[in-house]
C-alpha positions in Angstrom: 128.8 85.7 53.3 131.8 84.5 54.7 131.8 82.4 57.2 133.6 84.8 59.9 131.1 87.2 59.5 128.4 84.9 59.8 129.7 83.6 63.1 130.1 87.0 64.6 126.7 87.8 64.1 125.3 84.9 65.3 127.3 85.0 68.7 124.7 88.0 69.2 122.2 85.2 70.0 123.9 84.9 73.4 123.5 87.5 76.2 127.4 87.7 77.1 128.4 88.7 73.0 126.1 91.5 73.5 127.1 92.9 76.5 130.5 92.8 75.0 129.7 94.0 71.7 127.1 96.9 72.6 124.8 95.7 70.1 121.8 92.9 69.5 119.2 91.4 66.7 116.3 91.7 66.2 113.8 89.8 64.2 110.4 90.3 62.3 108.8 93.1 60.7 107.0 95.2 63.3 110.1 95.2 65.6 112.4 96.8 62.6 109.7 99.0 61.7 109.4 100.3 65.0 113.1 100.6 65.1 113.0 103.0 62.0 110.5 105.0 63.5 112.4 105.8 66.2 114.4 109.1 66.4 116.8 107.3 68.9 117.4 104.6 67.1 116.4 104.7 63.8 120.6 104.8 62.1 121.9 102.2 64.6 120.9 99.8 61.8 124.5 97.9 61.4 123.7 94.5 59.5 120.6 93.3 57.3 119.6 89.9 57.0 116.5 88.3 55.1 115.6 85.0 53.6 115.3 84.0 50.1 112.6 84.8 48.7 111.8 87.9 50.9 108.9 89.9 49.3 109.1 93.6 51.4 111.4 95.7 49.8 110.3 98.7 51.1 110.9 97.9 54.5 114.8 96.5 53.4 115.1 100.1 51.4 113.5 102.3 54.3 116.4 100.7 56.4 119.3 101.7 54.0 117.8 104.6 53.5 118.3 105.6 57.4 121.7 103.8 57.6 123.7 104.9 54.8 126.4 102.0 53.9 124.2 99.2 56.0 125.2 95.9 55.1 122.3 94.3 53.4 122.3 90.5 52.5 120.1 87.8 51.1 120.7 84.3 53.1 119.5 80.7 51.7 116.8 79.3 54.2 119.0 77.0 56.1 121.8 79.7 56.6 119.4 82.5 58.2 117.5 79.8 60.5 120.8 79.8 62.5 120.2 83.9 63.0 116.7 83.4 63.4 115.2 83.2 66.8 111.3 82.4 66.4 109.5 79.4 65.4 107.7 80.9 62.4 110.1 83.7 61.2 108.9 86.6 58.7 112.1 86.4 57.1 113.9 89.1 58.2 116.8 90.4 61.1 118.5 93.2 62.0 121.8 94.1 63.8 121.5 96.8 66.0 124.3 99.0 67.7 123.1 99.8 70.9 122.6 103.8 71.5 123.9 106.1 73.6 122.5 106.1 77.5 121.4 109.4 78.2 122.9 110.8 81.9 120.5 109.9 84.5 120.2 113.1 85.8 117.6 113.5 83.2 115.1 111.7 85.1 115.2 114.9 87.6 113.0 116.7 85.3 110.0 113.9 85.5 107.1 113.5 86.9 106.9 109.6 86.9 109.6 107.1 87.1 108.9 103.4 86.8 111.4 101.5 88.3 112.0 97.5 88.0 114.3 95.6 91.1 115.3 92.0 89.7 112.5 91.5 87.5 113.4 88.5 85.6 110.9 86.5 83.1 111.3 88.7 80.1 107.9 88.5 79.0 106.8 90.8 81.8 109.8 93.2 81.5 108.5 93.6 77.7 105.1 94.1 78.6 106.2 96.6 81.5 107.8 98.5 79.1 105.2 98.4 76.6 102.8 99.4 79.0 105.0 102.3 80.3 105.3 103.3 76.3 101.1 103.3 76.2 101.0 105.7 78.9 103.7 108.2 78.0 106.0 107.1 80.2 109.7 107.0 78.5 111.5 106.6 81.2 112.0 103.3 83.4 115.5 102.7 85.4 116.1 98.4 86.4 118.9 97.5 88.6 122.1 95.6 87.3 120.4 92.6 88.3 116.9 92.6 86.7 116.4 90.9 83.1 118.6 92.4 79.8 115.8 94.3 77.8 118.0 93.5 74.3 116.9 89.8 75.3 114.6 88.5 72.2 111.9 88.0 74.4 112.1 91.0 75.7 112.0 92.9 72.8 108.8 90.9 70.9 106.7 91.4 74.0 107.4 94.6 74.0 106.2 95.2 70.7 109.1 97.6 69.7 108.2 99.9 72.8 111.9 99.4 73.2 113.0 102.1 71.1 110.7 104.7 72.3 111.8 104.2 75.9 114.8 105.4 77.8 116.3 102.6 79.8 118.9 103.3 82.7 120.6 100.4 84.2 121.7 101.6 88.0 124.4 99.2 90.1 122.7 101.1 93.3 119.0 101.2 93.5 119.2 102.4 96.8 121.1 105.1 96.8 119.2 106.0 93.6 116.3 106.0 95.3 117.7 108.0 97.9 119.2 110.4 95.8 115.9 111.2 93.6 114.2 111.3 97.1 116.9 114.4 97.9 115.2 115.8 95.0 111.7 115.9 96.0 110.6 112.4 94.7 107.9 110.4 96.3 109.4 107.1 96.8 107.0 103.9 96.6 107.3 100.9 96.8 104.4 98.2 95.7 104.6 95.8 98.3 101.9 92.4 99.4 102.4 93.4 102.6 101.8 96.9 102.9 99.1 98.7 104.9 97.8 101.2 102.2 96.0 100.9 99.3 96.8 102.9 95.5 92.9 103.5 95.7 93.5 105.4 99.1 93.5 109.4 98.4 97.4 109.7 99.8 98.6 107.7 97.1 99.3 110.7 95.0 100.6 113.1 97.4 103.3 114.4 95.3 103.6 115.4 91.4 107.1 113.7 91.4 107.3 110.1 91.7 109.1 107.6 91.6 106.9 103.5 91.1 109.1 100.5 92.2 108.1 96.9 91.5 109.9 93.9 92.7 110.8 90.4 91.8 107.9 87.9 90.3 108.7 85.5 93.3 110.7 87.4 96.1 108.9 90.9 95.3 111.4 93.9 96.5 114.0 93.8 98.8 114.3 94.0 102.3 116.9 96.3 101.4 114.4 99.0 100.0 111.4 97.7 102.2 113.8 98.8 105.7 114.3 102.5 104.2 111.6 104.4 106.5 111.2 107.4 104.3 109.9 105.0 101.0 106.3 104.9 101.2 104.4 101.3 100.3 101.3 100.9 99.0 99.4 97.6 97.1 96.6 97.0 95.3 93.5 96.0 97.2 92.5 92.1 96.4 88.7 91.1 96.7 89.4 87.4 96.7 91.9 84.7 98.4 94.0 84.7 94.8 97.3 84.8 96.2 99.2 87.8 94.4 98.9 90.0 90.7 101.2 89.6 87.7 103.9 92.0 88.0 102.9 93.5 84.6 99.7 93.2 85.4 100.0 95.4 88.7 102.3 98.1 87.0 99.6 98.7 84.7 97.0 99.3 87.6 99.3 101.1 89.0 100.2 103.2 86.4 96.7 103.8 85.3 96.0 105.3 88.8 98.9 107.9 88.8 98.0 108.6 84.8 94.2 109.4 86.0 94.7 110.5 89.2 96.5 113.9 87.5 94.1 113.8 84.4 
């Protein structure tokens, strides 16, 4: 490989060469397997990569058999450790070009939105997601500020729900908000300090809505706590344990709007 190359690929490791690029790695088995089986993402397959010595062919074959003219290359041990991102590596990453955003005005058509304000660690905005994927739900907008779902992190915990979701980024969550609340959507906010509980029978009011959940340590925003119209709700404690996981609560939350309609 020479050496150019190499180094281009390996600036994917860092957030800022992503952004730029439009693309990101991935590493492991399941995540790439995930990535084939995905109708959205399935050809954005740019670059190959696996250690000496790698035994699953299929899996390299399945990949250039979805992306004709992929560029598939074996790598000596101490070469592909510089791509590598995880302690005990199966052996094999993939380059991935980033696909096409559908237009947000999608969303109008949905039921549920799940909806993430500067959520940060990236193992609960890969377990959010993943969770979201369990329950059928696609579609999940995070403002300009929350974490970078392409993060490696992000994408293991996860567990490849990545590429069955939809992902919006927004710059303005308010006036999102607003705007999907022009369009009939419940708007609802999961906040510690609210007076009403998911379990109480107004929760679901509405057939479209719209689930916001904040920051791990601030929570959300007084700027989307002061809009009057945006209903909030929490999750009713029975003990002095001070607050819930955020992925934790999204999936209580999510389970009661999924069974609340079933």
């Amino acid at each position: 490989m020479q050496k150019f190359s190499f180094k281009y690929y390996e600036k994917l490791k860092q957030k800022k060469y992503r952004r730029l690029e439009k693309k990101f790695l991935i590493e492991g088995e399941n995540l790439l397997s995930e990535c084939l089986s995905s109708e959205k993402y399935a050809s954005s397959v740019e670059a190959l990569f696996f250690r000496k010595g790698y035994a699953n062919v299929q899996l390299i074959r399945k990949a250039e058999a979805a992306n004709p003219g992929l560029r598939s290359e074996e790598l000596e041990e101490n070469i592909f450790n510089k791509l590598s991102d995880t302690v005990n590596s199966q052996g094999i990453i993939a380059c991935i070009r980033n696909s096409a955003e559908k237009d947000i005005s999608d969303l109008f058509i949905q039921n549920t939105v799940i909806t993430l304000e500067n959520i940060s660690d990236p193992g609960n905005l890969g377990t959010i997601i993943r969770t979201c994927y369990w329950f059928g739900l696609k579609n999940i907008v995070l403002n300009n500020t929350a974490g970078e779902f392409q993060n490696p992190k992000v994408l293991r915990s996860s567990q490849g729900a990545v590429f069955h979701s939809e992902i919006f980024i927004v710059n303005d969550l308010k006036n999102f908000l607003r705007e999907f609340e022009s369009k009939g959507f419940n708007i609802i906010l999961l906040d510690l300090k609210a007076e009403r509980f998911i379990s109480d029978p107004d929760f679901i009011s509405c057939e479209k809505n719209i689930l916001v959940f904040g920051n791990e340590s601030n929570g959300i925003s007084e700027e989307l706590l002061s809009e009057a119209s945006f209903k909030k709700f929490k999750i009713k404690g029975y003990s002095d344990c001070e607050s819930l996981n955020v992925a934790v609560s999204a999936g209580i939350v999510i389970n009661r709007i999924i069974s609340g309609r079933n």
